[in-house]
N, C-alpha and C positions, 0 to 999 in steps of 0.2 A: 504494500500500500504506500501510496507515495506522500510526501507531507502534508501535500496542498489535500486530497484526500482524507488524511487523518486528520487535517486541523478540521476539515467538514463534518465529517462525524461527531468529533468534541462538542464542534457549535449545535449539532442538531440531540447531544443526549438531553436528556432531561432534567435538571439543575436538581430535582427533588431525589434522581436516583442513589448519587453520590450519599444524600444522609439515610434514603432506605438502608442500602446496604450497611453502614454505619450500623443501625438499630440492629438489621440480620445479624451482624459478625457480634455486636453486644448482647446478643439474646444467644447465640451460641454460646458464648462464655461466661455464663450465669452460674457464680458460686451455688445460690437458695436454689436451686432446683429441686422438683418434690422428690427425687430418689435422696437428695440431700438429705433434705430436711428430714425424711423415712430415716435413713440411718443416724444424724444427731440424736435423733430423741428417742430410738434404741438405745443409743449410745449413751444417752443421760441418764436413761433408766436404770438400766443395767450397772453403772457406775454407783449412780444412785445408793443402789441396793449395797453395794461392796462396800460403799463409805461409810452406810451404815452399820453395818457389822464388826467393820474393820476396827473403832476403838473397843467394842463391848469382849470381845474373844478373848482378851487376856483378863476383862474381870470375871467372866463366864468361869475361862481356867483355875482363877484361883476361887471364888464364891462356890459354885457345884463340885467342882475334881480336886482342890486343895492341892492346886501347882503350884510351884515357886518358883525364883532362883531360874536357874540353870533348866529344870525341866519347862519351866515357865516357858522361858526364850527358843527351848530347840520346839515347841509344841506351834509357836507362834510362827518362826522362821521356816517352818515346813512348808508353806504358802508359798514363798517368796523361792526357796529351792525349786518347790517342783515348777513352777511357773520359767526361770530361768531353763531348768531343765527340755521343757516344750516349744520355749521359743524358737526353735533352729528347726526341729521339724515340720512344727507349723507352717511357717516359713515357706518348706520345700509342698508341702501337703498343697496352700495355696495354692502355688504356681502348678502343679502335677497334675490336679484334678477340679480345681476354680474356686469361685470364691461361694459361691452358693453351698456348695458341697461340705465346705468346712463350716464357714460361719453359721448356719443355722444349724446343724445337726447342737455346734459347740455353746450356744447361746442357750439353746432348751436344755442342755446338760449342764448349764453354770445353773439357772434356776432350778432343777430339782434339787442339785445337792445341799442347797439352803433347807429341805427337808429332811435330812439326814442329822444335823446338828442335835432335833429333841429327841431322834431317839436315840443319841451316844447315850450309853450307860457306864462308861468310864474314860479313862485319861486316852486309854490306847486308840478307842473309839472314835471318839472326838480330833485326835490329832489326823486319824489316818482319812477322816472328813475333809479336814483342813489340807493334806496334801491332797487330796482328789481335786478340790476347789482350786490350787494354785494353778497343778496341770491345766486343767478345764481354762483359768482366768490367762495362762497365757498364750492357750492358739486361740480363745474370743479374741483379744487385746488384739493379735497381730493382724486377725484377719479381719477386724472393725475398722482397723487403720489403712489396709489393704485396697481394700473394696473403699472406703472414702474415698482414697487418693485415683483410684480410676474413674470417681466420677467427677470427677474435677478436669478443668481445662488446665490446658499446659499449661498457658500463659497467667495463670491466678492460680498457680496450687501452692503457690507459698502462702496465700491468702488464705484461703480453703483449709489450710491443714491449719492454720494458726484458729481459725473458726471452729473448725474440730473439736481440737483444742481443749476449746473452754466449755463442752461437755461436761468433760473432765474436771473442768477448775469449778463448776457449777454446781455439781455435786462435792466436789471437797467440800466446800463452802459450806452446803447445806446437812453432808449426812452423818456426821457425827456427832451433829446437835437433836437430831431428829431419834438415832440411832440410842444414845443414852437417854432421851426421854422416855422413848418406846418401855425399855429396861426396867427404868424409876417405876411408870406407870402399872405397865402390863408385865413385864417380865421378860427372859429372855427366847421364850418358844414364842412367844406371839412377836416379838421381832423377828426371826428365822424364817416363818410362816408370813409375815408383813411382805420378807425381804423376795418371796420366792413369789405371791401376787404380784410384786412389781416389775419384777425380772419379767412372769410369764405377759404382763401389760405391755414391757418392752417387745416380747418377742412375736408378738399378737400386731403392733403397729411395724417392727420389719419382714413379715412374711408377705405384701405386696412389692417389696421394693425390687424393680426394674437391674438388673445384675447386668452394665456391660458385657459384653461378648467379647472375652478375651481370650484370644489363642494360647489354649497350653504348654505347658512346655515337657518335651520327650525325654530329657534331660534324667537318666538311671539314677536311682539311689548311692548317693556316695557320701561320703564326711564331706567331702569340697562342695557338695549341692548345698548343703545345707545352709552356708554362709556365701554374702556379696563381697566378692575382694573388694571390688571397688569401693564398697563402703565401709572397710576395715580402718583406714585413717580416721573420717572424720565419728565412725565409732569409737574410736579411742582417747580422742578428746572428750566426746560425750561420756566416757566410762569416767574417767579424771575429776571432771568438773560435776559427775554426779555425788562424788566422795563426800563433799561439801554439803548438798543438798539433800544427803542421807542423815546426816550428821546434826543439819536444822531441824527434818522433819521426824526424826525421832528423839530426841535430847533437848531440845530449845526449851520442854518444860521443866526439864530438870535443870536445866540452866538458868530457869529465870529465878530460880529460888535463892540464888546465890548475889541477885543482883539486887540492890532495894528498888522498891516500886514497883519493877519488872512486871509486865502480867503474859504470862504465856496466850489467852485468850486474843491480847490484843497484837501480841506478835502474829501469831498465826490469821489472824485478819488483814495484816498488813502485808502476810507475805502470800495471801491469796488475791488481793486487789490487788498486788502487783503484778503477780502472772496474769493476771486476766485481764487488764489495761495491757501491755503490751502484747499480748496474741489478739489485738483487736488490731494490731497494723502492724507487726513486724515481717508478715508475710509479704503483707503487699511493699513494702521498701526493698524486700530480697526479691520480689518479681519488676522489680523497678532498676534495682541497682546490684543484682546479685549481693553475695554473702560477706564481700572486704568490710566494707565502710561497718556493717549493719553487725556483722560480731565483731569489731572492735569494741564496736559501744558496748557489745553483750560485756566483754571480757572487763570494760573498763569500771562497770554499775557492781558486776558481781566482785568484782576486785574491794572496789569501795565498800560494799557491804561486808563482807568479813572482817574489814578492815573496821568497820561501825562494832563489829560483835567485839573485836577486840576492842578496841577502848570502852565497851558499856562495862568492864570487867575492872577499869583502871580509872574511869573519872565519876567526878559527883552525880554527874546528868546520866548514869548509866541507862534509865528505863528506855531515855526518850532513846537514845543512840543504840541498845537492843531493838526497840520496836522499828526507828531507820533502818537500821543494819538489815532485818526481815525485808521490808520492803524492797531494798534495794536487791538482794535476793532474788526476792520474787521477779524481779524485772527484769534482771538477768538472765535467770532460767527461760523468762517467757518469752523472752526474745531469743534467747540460742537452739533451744528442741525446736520449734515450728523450721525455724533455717535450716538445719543442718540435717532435718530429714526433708524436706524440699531437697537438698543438693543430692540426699541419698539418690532418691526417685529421681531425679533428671535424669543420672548417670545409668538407666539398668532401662532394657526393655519391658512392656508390662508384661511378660514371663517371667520374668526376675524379681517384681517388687513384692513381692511374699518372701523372698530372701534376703532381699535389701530390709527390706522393714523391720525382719524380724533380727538380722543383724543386730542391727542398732539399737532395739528395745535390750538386745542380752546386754547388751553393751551398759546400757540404762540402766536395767535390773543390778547386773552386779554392780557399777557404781554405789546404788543405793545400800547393797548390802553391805562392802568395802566400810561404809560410810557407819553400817549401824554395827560392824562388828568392832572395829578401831576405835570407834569416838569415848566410850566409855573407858578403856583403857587413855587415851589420853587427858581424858580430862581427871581422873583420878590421879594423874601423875603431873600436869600439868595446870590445873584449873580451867576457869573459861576460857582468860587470854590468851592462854598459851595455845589451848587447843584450838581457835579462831585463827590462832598466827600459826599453823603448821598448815590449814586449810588454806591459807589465802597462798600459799606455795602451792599445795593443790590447783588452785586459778590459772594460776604461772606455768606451772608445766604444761595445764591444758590448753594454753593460748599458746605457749610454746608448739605442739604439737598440730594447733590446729595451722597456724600460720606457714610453719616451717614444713609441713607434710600434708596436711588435710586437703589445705587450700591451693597448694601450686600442684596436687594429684587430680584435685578437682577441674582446675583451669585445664588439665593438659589430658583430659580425658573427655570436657569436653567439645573442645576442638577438636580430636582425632574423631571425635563422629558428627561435628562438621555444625556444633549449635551454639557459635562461640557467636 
């Protein structure tokens, strides 16, 4: 076609098509879509339900079974093992056989075993609940995160996944309040029984949800299936800098005892408003300007915040500079997990992100535990400061490792497939 030609055509299109198409290409990449929105609010429920249980099971332990101590902690940590332990298969299960196929069989089998808790009639009983529950909690987890990020547009899944997200942060928020009322009021079978209504409410609103059609992957069972190389780096800063955030989210209350005024209540408020303001936009800054600029600021909030934990331990104004110190925390995390599983998923075909995903969640999980096995040993030998100042070297290493390996394996991997 020759110019004179083409400029004719331009003059005769029709000025209104240019913003049609605009609105087209905007309504294709619609974060709320109703397959979304179907799995958020599975996704809420279902969390929902865990959060509320999750403080009541170690007074369950010692009130009914007269746990303590040491039996206490391994009875409690059995969740958190078997869940790590499922995450890698999961993973591969995803990708092998789909997302349908896992996530709902795994979603109706997290709510039964909320039935299973009144009839334990002893310690054995009850524990071996508890690791049935964590296996169960961690191919739901993988494959809830799985199945989101496929219905998400390329171009907004850093957005998408920070919306996710606060699912998550929504029910923190809410179920451990809800969860020890239950307790106080009614007891603890009518909470179990509460919890497994709600699940099956969750699983009732995702058995319409529309399942992209995503091609399997042929890929044989092996150890290497199991895991995303490519997502091995910037898994390893997220294992690092979970240390930290094991450390807040199980300890903080026993830390506040040590500080005057301190209120553990209002910590952990503050360091749930902080996750949850920033997964309201860190995604979309990482779909705007990838992951430099946008985890600097991660590393530099959560840097400051441990650094707040440590002086609430050394100055007069301790409570306010703990309850900072949370917050700052919070803003940290909530900006780093939505990013740095975005970069996972950029880097891996949708065959892959059941292994990417679940990468990184193991990666997560053991942080957290690293974080809840250590912290009491340090803080018995250290106090608060001390233990807040070996954490904030934690930050350090993991910025160290995101910048010096995460980030230039990320850049250089995805240019070789040509999405730079």
């Amino acid at each position: 076609m020759s110019k004179k030609e083409s400029s004719l055509v331009k003059k005769n299109e029709n000025p209104n098509d240019s913003g049609e198409k605009h609105l087209m290409d905007r309504a294709a990449e619609r974060v709320w879509t109703r397959d979304f929105i179907l799995i958020w609010s599975a996704h809420f429920l279902l969390s929902l339900a865990f959060h509320a249980t999750m403080p009541v099971f170690p007074v369950l332990l010692q009130d009914r079974f007269g746990l303590e101590g040491i039996a206490m902690g391994a009875a409690a940590a059995s969740y958190t093992l078997s869940a790590i332990l499922l995450r890698p298969p999961a993973g591969y299960l995803l990708d092998r056989f789909g997302r349908r196929s896992v996530y709902l069989p795994s979603y109706c089998l997290f709510a039964l075993v909320f039935l299973l808790y009144p009839l334990a009639s002893d310690a054995v009983a009850v524990t071996g609940a508890r690791f049935l529950h964590g296996a169960v909690w961690g191919v739901v987890m993988g494959a809830a995160n799985t199945a989101a990020v496929d219905l998400l547009p390329a171009k907004r899944r850093g957005e998408g996944i920070g919306y996710f997200g606060l699912a998550m942060i929504c029910s923190m928020a809410a179920g451990p309040g809800i969860g020890l009322y239950c307790v106080e009021a009614f007891g603890f079978d009518v909470l179990f029984r509460g919890a497994f209504l709600l699940t099956l409410a969750g699983f009732a609103v995702v058995l319409p949800l529309r399942f992209p059609d995503i091609p399997r992957s042929d890929r044989p069972f092996a150890l290497t299936a199991l895991f995303e190389k490519t997502s091995l780096p910037a898994s390893l800063a997220v294992l690092i800098f979970c240390v930290p955030f094991g450390a807040v989210n199980n300890y903080s209350g026993l830390f506040s005892r040590s500080i005057p005024g301190a209120s553990a209540g209002v910590f952990f408020l503050c360091l749930a408003i902080g996750t949850g303001i920033t997964r309201l936009f860190s995604g979309q800054l990482f779909d705007r300007g990838g992951p430099s600029r946008i985890m600097r600021s991660a590393y530099a909030i959560l840097l400051a915040g441990c650094a707040l934990m440590v002086a609430s331990g050394l100055l007069p104004w301790g409570a306010v500079s703990f309850s900072a110190g949370g917050l700052c925390i919070g803003m940290g995390f909530g900006i780093a997990v939505p990013v740095i599983q975005a970069m996972v998923n950029a880097l891996v075909s949708p065959q892959r992100r059941g292994a990417a995903n679940s990468t990184m969640m193991t990666a997560f999980d053991l942080g957290i535990c690293l974080g809840l096995l250590t912290t009491s040993h340090l803080y018995a030998t250290v106090g608060v400061s001390g233990t807040y100042g070996v954490l904030c070297g934690c930050i350090v290493l993991s910025a160290l490792v995101f910048f010096l390996f995460a980030l230039p394996r990320y850049v250089k991997d995805l240019a070789g497939q040509g999405k730079t």
